[in-house]
N, C-alpha and C positions, 0 to 999 in steps of 0.2 A: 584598442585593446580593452576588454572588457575589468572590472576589478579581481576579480577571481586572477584571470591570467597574468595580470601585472605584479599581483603578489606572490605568485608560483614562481612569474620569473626573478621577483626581485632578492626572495628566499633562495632560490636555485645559485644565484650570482651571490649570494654571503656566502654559502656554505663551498663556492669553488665547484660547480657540480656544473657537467654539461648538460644541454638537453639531450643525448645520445646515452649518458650515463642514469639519467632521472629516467627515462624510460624504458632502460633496461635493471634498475631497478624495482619498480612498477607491474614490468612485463607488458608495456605497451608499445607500440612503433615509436620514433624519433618523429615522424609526422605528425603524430597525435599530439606529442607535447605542444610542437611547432604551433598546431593549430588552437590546443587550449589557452599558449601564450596569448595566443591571438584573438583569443573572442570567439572562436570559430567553433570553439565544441565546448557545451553542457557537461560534465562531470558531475557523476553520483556520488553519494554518501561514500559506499566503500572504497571508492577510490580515490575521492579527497584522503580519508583515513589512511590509505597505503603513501598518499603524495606527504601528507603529513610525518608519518614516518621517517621514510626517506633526507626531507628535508631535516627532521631534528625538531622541527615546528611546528604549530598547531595552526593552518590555514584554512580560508574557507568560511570566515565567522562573518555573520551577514549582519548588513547597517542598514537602516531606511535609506540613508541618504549618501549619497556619491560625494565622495572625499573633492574631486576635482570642482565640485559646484561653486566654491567659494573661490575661485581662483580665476575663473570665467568674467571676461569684461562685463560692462554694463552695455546689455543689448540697443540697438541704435532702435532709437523710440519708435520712429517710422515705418520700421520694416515689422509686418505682423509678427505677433510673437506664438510660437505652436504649442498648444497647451501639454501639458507634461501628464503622462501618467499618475494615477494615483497609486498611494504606496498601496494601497491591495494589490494593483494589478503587480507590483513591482516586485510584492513577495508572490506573485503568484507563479511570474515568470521566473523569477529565481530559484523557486524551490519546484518546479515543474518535473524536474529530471530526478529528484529524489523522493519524491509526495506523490501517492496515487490515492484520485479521490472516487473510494470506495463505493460503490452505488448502494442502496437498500432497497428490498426489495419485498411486498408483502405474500402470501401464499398463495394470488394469482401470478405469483411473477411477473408483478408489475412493479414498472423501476417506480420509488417513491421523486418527493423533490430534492429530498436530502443525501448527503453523504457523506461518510466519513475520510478522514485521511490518514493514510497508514503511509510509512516509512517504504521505498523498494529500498531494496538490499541484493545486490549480484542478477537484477534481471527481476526477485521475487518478491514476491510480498508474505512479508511470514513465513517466507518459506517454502511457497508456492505459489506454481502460478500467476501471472498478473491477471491473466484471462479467464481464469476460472474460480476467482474467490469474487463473495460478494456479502451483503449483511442482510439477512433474514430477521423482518419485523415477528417478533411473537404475539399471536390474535387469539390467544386463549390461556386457560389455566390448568390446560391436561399434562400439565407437567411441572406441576409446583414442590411437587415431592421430591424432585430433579433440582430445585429451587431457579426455577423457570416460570415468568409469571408473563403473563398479558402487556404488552408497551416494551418489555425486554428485548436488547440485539443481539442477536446470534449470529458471529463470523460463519461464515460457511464454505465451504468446500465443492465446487457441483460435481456430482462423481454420477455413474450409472450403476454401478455395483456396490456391492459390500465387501470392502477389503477389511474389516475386522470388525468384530461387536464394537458397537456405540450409539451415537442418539445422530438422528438420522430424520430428514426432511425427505418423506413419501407421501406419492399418491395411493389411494387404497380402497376398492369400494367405491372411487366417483368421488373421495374426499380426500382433502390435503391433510398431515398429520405432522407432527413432530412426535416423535415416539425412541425409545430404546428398542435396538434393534438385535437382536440374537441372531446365527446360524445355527439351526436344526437338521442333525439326519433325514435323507428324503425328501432334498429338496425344499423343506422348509424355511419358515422365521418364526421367530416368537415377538411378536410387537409387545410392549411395555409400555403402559401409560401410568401416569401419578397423581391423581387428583388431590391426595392425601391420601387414598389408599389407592392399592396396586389394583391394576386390570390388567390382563393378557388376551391375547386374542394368539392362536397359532394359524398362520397363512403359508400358501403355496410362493412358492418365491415369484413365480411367474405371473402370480396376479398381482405384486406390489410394484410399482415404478418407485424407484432410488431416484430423487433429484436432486439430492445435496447432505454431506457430511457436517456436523457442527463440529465443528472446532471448540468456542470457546464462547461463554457469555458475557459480554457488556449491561450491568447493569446502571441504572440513571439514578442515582441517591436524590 
């Protein structure tokens, strides 16, 4: 029994609650509990938070170190002893199923070596997609007016189209851009850049390739 499942069941057993009750609390099968008792299934953030609920308690709170360790005889000198994980990998494993570790990536869309970690929440990350967000390195200062600078990360979105004005990661002319993006009658856009002062350029929508939405900036103080 993993720790997570041992204090769900042992919260579940104070509060008088069955497993058949806790799960239909929840809104998950009686199997599922069975199995989370058990070791047997990973639980995310939202739904520790609905299991917390439920119980009246707040479960789920992570320790380096395993409660049961000190309780363990002393191993027979003789027999090899198997080296233990380090605690990285041990918050790595733990927090797997609620941490996704964002890739970055620069405007050849090349993944870097770095990445960030964001929260999932219901499946999503931010609220979208797991699959489709990622972090765009900014490699220039055509958008400082935007207060967008050079070294800057930009959450991004990969989309093909423009579902509304915003600032937008395009190819254009054979060159990659971050630019504010307009819809124009006719087919058009209006690109937008900011160097400290405005530049416009008006293009046919069919000569710009759309490969990502910005979301939102991460700057590095």
């Amino acid at each position: 029994m993993s720790r997570m499942g041992s204090e769900i069941a042992r919260l579940r057993k104070e509060v008088g609650m069955t497993r058949k009750q806790l799960a239909k609390a929840i809104g998950v099968t009686e199997a599922f509990i069975v199995n989370v008792e058990a070791g047997k299934r990973i639980i995310k953030e939202d739904l520790i938070g609905k299991i917390s609920k439920a119980l009246r308690q707040e479960v789920g709170k992570l320790n380096l170190y395993d409660d049961e360790k000190d309780n363990k005889p002393e191993p027979d000198r003789n027999v090899v002893r198997v080296v233990e994980k380090p605690v990285q990998d041990v918050w790595n494993d733990a927090l797997s199923g609620i941490l996704m570790a964002v890739p970055v990536y620069n405007y050849k869309m090349e993944k870097l070596a770095e990445t960030r970690q964001l929260p999932i929440v219901s499946n999503k990350v931010e609220g979208f997609p797991k699959d489709k967000v990622f972090y765009l390195q900014i490699e220039d200062n055509e958008m400082t007016g935007f207060r967008m600078s050079k070294g800057d990360y930009a959450f991004a979105l990969s989309v093909q189209d423009i579902d509304t004005d915003g600032i937008y990661f395009i190819q254009y002319n054979g060159k990659r851009m971050v630019r504010q993006v307009k819809k124009l009658g006719g087919g058009k856009l209006l690109l937008v850049g900011n160097r400290g002062s405005l530049s416009t350029d008006t293009v046919y929508r069919k000569d710009a390739n759309i490969l990502a939405r910005l979301i939102r900036l991460d700057i590095t103080l």
